[in-house]
N, C-alpha and C positions, 0 to 999 in steps of 0.2 A: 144932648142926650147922653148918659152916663150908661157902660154898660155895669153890669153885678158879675164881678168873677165867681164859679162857679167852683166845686171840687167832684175830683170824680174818687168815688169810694172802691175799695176792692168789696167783693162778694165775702160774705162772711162765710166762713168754712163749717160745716155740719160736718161734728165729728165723727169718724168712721170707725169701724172696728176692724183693726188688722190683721189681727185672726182671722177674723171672719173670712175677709177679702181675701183670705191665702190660702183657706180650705176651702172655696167655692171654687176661686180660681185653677188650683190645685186638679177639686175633682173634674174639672173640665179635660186637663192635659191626663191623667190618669182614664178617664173613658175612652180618651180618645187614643193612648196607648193601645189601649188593649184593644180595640177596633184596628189599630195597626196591626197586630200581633197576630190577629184573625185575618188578615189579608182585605181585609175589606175596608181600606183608606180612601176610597171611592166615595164615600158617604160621608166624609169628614171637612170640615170649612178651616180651609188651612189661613185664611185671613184669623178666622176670630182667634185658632188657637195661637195663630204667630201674636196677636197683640194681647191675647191674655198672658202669656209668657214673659212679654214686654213687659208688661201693666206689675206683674211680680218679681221682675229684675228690677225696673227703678223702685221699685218699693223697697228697695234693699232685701228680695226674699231671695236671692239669685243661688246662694249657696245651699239655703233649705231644701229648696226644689230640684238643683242638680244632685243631692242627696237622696230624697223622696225618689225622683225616677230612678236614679240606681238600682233602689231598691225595689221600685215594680219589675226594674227587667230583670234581677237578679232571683225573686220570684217566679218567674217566666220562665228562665233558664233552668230552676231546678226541675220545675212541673214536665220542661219539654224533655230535659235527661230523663225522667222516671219514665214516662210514659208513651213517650218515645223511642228513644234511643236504645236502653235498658231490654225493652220486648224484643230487638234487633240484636242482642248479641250472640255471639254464633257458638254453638253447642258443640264442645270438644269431642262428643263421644258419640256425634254426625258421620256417616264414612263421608269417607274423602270425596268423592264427588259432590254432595250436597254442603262439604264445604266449602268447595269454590265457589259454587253460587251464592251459601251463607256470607265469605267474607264479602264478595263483592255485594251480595245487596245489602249488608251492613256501611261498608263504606257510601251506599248510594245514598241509605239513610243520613248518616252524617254530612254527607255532602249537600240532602234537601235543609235540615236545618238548620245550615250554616250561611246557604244560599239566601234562607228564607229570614235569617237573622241579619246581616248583613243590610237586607234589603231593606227591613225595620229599621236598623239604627239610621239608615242614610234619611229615612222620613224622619222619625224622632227629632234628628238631628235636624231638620228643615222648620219644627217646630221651635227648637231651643236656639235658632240662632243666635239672637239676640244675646240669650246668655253664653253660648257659646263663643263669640266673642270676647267676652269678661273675665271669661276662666282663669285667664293667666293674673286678673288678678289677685283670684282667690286660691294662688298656686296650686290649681287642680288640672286635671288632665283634659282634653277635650272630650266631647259628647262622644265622639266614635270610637275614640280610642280607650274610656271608661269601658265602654262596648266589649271591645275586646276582650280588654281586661277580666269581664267578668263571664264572657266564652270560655276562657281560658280556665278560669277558676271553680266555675260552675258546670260546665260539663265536658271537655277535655283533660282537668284535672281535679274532677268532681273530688270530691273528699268521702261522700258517701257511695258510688257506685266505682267500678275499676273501666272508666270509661278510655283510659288511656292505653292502658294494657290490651284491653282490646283493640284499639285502634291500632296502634304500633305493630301486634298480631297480626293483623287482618290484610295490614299492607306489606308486611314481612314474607307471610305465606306467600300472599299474589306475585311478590315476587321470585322467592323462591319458584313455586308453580312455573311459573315461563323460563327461569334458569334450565329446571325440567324439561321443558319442552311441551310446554300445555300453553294457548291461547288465553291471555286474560284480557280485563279492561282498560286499557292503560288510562283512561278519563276518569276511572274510580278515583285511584292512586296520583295522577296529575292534580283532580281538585283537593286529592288531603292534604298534598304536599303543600299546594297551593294556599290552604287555609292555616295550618303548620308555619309556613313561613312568615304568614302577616302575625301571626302570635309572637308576643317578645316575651324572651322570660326576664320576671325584676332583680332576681340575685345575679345573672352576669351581663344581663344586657342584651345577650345574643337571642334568636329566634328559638323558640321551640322546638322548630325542626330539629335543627341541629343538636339542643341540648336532649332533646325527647326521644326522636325517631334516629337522625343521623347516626351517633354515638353506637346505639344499637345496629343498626341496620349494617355498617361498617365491620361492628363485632361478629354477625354471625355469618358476613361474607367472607371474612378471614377463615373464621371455618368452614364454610363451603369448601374455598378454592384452597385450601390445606384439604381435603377429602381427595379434591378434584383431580389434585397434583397426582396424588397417589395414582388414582386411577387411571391417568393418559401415559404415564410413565410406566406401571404395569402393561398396560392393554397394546400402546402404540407405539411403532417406530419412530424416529426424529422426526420426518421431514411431515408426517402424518402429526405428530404431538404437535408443532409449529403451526401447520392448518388450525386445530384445532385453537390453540392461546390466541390466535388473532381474529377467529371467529369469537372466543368468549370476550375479546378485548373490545370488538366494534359491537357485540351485543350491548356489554357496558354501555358504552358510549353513547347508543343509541336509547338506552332507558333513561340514563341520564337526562338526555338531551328532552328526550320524550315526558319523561313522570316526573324526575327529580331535580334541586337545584343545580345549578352551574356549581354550584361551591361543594359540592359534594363529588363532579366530575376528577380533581385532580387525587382525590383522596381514594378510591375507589378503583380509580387505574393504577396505584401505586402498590396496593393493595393484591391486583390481579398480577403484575410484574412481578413482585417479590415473592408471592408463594409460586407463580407457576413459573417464572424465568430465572431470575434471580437465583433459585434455593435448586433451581436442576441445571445451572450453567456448566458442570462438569460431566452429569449425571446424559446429558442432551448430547452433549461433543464425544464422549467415550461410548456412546448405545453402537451394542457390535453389529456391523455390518449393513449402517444406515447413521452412523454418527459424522463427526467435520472428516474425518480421516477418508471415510466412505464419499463422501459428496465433493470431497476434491477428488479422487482419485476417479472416477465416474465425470467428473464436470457438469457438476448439478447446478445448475447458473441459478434458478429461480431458489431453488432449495439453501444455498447459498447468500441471496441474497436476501432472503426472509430470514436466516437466522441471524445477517448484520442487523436486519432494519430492528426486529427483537431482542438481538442483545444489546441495539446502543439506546435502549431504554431503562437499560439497569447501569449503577457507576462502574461496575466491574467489570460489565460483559464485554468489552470491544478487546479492551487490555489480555482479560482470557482468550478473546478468538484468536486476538493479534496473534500470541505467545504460542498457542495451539498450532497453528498454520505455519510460524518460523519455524515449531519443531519437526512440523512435516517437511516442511523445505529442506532443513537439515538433513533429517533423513535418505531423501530421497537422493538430494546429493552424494551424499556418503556411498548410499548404493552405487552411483553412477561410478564415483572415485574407485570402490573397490573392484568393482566388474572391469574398469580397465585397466587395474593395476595387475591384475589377477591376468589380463588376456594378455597382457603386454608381458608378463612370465613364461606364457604359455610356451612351450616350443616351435608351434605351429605357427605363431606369430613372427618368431624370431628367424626362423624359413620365410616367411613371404614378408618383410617387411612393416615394421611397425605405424607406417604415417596413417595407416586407414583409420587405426585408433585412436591417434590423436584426432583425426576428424570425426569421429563418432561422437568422442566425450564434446567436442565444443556444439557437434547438432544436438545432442541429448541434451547440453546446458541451453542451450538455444532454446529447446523446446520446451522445455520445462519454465523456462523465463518466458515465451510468450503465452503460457499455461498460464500463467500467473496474473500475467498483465492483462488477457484477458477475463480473470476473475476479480482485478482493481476494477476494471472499465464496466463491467454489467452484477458484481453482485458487493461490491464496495462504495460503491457510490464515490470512486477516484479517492479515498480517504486520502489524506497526504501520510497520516501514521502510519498505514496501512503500507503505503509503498515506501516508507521508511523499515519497515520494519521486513519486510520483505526482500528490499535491498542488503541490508546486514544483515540476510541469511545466506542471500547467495555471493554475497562477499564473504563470510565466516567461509563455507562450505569450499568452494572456489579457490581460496586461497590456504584451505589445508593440503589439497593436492599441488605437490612440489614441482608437476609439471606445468602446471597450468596457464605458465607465461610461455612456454615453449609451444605446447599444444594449440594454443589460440595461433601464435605465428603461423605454427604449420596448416593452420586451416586458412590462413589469411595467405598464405603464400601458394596453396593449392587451388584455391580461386584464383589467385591472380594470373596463375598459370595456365590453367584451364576449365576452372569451373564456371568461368564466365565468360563462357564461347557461348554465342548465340541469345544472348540476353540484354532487351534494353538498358538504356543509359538508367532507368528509376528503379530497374531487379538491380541493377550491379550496384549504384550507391542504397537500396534499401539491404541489403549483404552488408555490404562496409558499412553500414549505421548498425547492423546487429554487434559486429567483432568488435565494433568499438563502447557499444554496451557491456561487455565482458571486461573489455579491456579496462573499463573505469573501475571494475570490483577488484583487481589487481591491487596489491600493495608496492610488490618490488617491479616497479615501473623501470626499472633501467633493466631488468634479468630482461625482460619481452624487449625492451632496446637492441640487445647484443644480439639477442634468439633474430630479432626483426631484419636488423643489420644483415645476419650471416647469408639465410632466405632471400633477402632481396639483391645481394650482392650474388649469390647462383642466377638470381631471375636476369639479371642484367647484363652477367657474364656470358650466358649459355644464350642470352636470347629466350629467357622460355615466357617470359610477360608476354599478356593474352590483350592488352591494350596498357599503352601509356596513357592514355587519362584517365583510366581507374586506380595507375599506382602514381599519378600526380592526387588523383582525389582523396589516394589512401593518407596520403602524405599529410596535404590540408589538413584531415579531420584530424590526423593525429597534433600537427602543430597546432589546432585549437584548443584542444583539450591540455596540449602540456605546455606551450611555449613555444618559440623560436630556437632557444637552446635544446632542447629534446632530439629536431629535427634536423639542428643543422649538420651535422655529416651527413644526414641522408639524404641533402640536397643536395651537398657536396659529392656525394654518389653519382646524382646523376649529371651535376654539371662537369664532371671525369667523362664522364661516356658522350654527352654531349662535342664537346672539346675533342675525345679519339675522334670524333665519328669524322668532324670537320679535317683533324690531323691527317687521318689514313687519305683526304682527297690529295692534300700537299703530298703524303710521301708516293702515293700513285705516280704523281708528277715530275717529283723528282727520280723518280725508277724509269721512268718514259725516255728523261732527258738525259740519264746514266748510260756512258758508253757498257758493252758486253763485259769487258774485259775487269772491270770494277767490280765482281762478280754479284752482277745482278738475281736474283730468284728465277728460277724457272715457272713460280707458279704465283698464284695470288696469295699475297700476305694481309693481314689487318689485325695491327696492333693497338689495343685496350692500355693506356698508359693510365697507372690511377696514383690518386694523391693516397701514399703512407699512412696520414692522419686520420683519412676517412673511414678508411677500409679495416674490416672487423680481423684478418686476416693477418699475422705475421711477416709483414712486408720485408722486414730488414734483410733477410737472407735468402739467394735463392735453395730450392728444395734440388738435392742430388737428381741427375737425371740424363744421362746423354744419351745428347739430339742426334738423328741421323747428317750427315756431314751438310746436306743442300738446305736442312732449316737451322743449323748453325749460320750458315752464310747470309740465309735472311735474317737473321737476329743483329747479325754485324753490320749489315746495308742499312737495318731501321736505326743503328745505334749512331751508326756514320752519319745518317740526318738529321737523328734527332741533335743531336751532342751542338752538328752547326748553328741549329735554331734557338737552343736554349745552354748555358754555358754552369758550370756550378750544380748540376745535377747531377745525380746518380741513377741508374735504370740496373735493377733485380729482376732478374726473369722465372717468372710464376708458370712451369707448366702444368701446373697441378691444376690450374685455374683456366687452361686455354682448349681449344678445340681446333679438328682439322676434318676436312674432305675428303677421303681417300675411295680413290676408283679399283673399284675388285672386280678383277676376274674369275667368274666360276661357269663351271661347265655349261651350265645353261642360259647363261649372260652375262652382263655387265651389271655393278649396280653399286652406288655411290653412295660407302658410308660415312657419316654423320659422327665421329666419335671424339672422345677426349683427345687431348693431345698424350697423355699416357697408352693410352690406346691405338693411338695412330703408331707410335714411338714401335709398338708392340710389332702389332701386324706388317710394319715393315720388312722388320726382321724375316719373317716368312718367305721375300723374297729370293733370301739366298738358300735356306734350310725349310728343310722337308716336316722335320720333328725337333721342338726344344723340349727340356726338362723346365719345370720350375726354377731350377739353378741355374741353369744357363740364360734364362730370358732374365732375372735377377742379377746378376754377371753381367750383362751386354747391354742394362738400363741403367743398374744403379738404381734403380726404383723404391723409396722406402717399403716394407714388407706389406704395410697394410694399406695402403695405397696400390699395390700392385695387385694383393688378394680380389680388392673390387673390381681391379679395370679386367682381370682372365674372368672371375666370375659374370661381367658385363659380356664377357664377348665367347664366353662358353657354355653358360649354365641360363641364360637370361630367353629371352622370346628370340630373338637372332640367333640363332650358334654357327656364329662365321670361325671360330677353332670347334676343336674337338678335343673331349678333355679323356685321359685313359683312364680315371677311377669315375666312378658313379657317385650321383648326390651333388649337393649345391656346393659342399664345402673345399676350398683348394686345399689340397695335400702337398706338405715337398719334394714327395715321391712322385707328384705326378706330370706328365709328359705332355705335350700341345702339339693338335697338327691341323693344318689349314684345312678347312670344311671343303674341299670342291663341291662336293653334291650341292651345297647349300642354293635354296632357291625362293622367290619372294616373289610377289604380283606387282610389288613398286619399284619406281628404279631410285630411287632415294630415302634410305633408310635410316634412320634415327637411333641410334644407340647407346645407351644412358647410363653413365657410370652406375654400380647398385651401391646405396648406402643406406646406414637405418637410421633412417626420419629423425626417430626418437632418438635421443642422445642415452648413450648408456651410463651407469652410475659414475665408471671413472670420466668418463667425459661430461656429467655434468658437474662433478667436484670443481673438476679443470676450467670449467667457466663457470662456478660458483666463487674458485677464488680468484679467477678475471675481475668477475662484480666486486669483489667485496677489495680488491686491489684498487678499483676505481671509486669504490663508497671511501677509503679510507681518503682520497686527494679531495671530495667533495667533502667530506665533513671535514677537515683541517679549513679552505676556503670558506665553507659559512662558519667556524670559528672565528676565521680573519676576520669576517667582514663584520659581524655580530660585536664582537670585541672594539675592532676599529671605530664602531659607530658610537658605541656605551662608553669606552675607556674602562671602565672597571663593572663586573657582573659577580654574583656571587652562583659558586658552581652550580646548585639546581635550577637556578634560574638559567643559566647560561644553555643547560641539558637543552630545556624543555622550549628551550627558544631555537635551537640549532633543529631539535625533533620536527615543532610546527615549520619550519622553513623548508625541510627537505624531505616532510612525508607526502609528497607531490608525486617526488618519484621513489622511494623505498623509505620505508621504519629503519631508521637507524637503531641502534642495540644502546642502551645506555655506558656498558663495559666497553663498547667498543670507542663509544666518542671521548670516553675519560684516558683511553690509551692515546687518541688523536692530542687531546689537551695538553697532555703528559710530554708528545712528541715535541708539541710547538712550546712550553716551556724549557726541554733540551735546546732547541734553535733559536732560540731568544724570542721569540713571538712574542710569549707572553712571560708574566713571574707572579708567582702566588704573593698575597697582600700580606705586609708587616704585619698589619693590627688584625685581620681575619682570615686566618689559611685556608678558609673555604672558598674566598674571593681569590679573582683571579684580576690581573692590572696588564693593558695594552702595552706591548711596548714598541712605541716608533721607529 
């Protein structure tokens, strides 16, 4: 059986009309538009319209019909601006209260048509898929964003109504209005923004917002807060004008945050800074009697630290407060400087003694330094420029006053003495952490060496140190700050007194074991033997002075042992620097004074005479003049008056006469009597240890020459300056004129030789 192959035919095609098919089609999706447009999409078969849609993209109508709907909604959009939007614009010559409500029910209106548009294209759009996918062939835009497009064009920058100007209006005022201080909507103005932002414009790309509303909105807050300035700067004081800029600041901030974009936020604060901070940064800091002068001076801490956190939003502001605050520092200093230049003149002064003053200026700089410090800590937020800048004030200030290495000693030496009785171990080194903050604004670090030196060699000699581990702690702190070389005589200080202390056990001993007749002391000796080198004090020579015959003889029995113990030494006896116990009798008891050994020297005399002259007791000491003026005014004009002097007043006359006080009488039986001298060094005496220093700055700058030279071989002279300067401004500013004289010396000595080929260079020589 055979089968028959069969063929299978296609369907023969009945020609269609394709017009036809694209305007049936067509008006399918166009009725059903406008039933969208009517809100009433409820009633619509979104199958048939998706595959008529279909049925007209593969028919190649794809481009016709995304064309076609353009143009229905673009129809749509002028109908709804006219009759819509248009009825809602708000009537300029409204009062003012019926305009807030006008702009904002204007905006409600744009906000329902936009709402209600939007809503349409997402459906249209659900209808066009299909072609909506395609688009990019036909390099056109998508369904939604055609949408916009023509939002944009047709009724936010209508060409026949001024829909934009009103718009821009309407959100300007609202804002303005709450600037005021009036309640608006902020959901009006959020969803314009909102609808603004999704709009792009085609000439620069950017959003609407921005080129439409922002641009504007920016320009007439400039002139607000150019109004605004005027008026908080007329009306308010600083710290009240301040309140205010940080209220209008987080206002901002908050509408931003609230209505407008992010991208509007930076622009907008910059805007509020520069007309109302920025343009009154001098106008803010000079306001009389509530400006930066006022607020420091009061210690306005919040006040204070609201005008750092405002001014370090502007580039200039911190640099202005900085510079503002150093020159109050300055100031203030200056006053301090002059008021104790001025008291240390006074007469009244120079009668009772000058050291009070120096301790006044160093509490007043104290004070004022921790005034400061605590204006870093709560209204600077610890800035580090801030305490830079603060620092080289009170170093500029501090080291205009010429005594101010001396002054610091004497306040360091007055504690150590007695200011730090009765106080823990963390008050006494929190004290020595203060003098040594001062100490650091110092430039000429060796003048406060010699001043330190002289001070602590009284405290050691006299015994008047109030504890040895706070002038071992004093010591420490200063050998960290400067070095081991800084410190070392002043260790060597105490390893002197250390060493006597051990010595006087041995000569005790040897005086026990000394027959009578070797003419042993009748009384107790202890002799302070010091190293030359260490000591601030003109060792080489002793100072004119004779001893009564029985402390000669102890001077000869310590010499006798010492000489056996140690061979090749020389021992100068210093009484300018010693002390003695002398037992007085007076009418009404016994009582044991405490005095110099010039003063002992003194009151001996007494024993044989009734009355000396000034001449006489000068005569029978040898006493230099001004060494003897203090130790009669110690023991005549002072708190004790064990003589009695015949002229009145503080001052020793030549003319005048001495006679032993019998009346004298006191509640203690051992009393203290204290050479008098003034604290304060006077002018000739501090030339005389200004050219001590500068005798010792010349051997130190010759040495960093040496060593500088020796390391380089050949320096060319500025360079040589400025190397010897950094190396030895540790402890004083060398003078430039003075190191070229040093150069000059050690070329006399062969050190160095100026260079053949460059006579500004200078060449080592070995």
């Amino acid at each position: 059986m055979s089968l028959k192959k069969g063929k299978i035919r296609p369907v023969k095609r009945i020609p269609i009309d394709n017009t036809q098919e694209y305007e049936e089609g067509f008006q399918i999706i166009s009725d059903a538009i406008t039933v969208i447009f009517r809100q009433q999409a409820r009633e619509l078969s979104y199958e048939l319209l998706y595959r008529t849609a279909y049925k007209l993209t593969i028919r190649q109508f794809g481009e016709r019909l995304y064309h076609d709907v353009e143009r229905e909604i673009a129809q749509y959009l002028e109908t709804t601006a006219e009759k819509t939007i248009v009825p809602a614009f708000i009537n300029a010559s409204s009062e003012s209260t019926s305009t807030v409500d006008a702009g904002a029910a204007f905006l409600k209106t744009v906000k329902k048509v936009w709402d209600d548009f939007t809503t349409a294209i997402n459906l249209i759009l659900q209808v066009l898929y299909y072609l909506n996918d395609r688009l990019p062939k036909y390099n056109l835009p998508s369904v939604y964003d055609m949408g916009l497009n023509l939002f944009r064009d047709k009724v936010i920058r209508s060409e026949k109504y001024p829909i934009q100007k009103q718009l821009i209006s309407a959100m300007l005022t609202q804002i303005q209005l709450e600037r005021n201080g009036d309640v608006i909507d902020h959901s009006s103005i959020q969803s314009a923004v909102a609808m603004l932002v999704e709009l792009n414009d085609p000439v620069t790309g950017n959003t609407v917002y921005a080129v439409d509303f922002e641009a504007e909105y920016l320009e007439t807050s400039t002139s607000f807060y150019q109004i605004e300035s005027q008026k908080l700067v007329s009306s308010y004081d600083a710290p009240e004008f301040m309140r205010k800029v940080e209220k209008r600041l987080e206002e901002e901030y908050e509408r931003t945050i609230h209505c407008l974009s992010m991208s509007t936020e930076v622009k907008i604060r910059t805007i509020v800074e520069t007309q109302l901070i920025a343009n009154n940064l001098k106008t803010l800091m000079e306001m009389k009697n509530s400006g930066l002068e006022s607020m420091l001076t009061a210690d306005k801490y919040g006040d204070l630290s609201r005008m750092y956190s405002l001014f370090a939003r502007v580039p200039a502001g911190l640099s202005e407060m900085k510079s503002n605050i150093s020159r109050y520092i300055l100031s203030q200093g200056a006053q301090i400087n002059q008021q104790i230049n001025s008291d240390l003149k006074s007469k009244s002064v120079m009668e009772k003694g000058s050291g009070n003053i120096a301790i006044r200026w160093v509490l007043e700089v104290l004070a004022l330094q921790e005034k400061f410090d605590k204006i870093l800590d709560l209204a600077a937020a610890k800035d580090k420029s801030f305490q830079t800048a603060f620092n080289e004030a009170f170093e500029k200030f501090i080291n205009e006053n010429q005594k101010s290495a001396e002054f610091i000693s004497l306040f360091i030496d007055e504690n150590l003495k007695k200011g730090l009785k009765g106080k823990s171990d963390d008050e006494i080194d929190d004290v020595l952490d203060k003098t040594i903050m001062l100490f650091r604004f110092l430039q000429d670090k060796d003048v406060f060496e010699r001043y330190y030196k002289q001070h602590l060699a009284k405290r050691l000699l006299f015994n008047r140190s109030v504890s040895d581990d706070a002038e071992r702690s004093m010591l420490s702190k200063l050998k960290r700050e400067c070095g081991y070389q800084f410190t070392n005589k002043l260790e060597g200080m105490f390893t002197d007194m250390r060493l006597s202390s051990e010595m006087n056990g041995y000569f005790k001993d040897y005086l026990e074991k000394s027959p009578p007749a070797e003419g042993v002391p009748k009384f107790d000796v202890s002799v302070t033997v010091l190293t030359s080198t260490f000591w601030p004090m003109n060792l080489s020579a002793s100072p004119k002075c004779i001893m009564p015959p029985t402390v000669t003889q102890a001077c000869k029995a310590f010499e006798s042992f010492y000489f056996d113990r140690h061979n090749g030494r020389r021992l100068t006896w210093q009484p300018q620097m010693g002390s003695g116990d002398v037992r007085a009798q007076f009418k009404k008891g016994k009582h044991l004074l405490n005095v110099s050994t010039y003063a002992m020297v003194v009151l001996l005399l007494f024993n044989t005479e009734d009355s000396l002259s000034w001449n006489d007791i000068k005569k029978m000491t040898q006493i230099a003049d001004q060494d003897l003026k203090r130790t009669l005014q110690s023991l005549a004009c002072a708190k004790y008056k064990v003589l009695i002097k015949s002229s009145k007043g503080r001052d020793i006359l030549v003319d005048d006469t001495f006679k032993f006080n019998e009346e004298f009488s006191s509640n203690m039986a051992r009393i203290k009597i204290q050479a008098l001298a003034s604290k304060v060094e006077s002018d000739g005496e501090r030339k005389n240890t200004q050219d001590k220093v500068d005798e010792e700055r010349k051997h130190q700058i010759e040495a960093s020459v040496v060593r500088i030279m020796k390391d380089r071989k050949v320096m060319e002279h500025n360079l040589l300056i400025a190397e010897v300067t950094k190396q030895l401004s540790s402890r004083f500013m060398p003078n430039p004129v003075m190191i070229k004289k040093r150069i000059e010396a050690l070329i006399d000595r062969e050190y160095l030789e100026r260079s053949a080929e460059d006579r500004r260079a200078y060449h080592y020589l070995a």
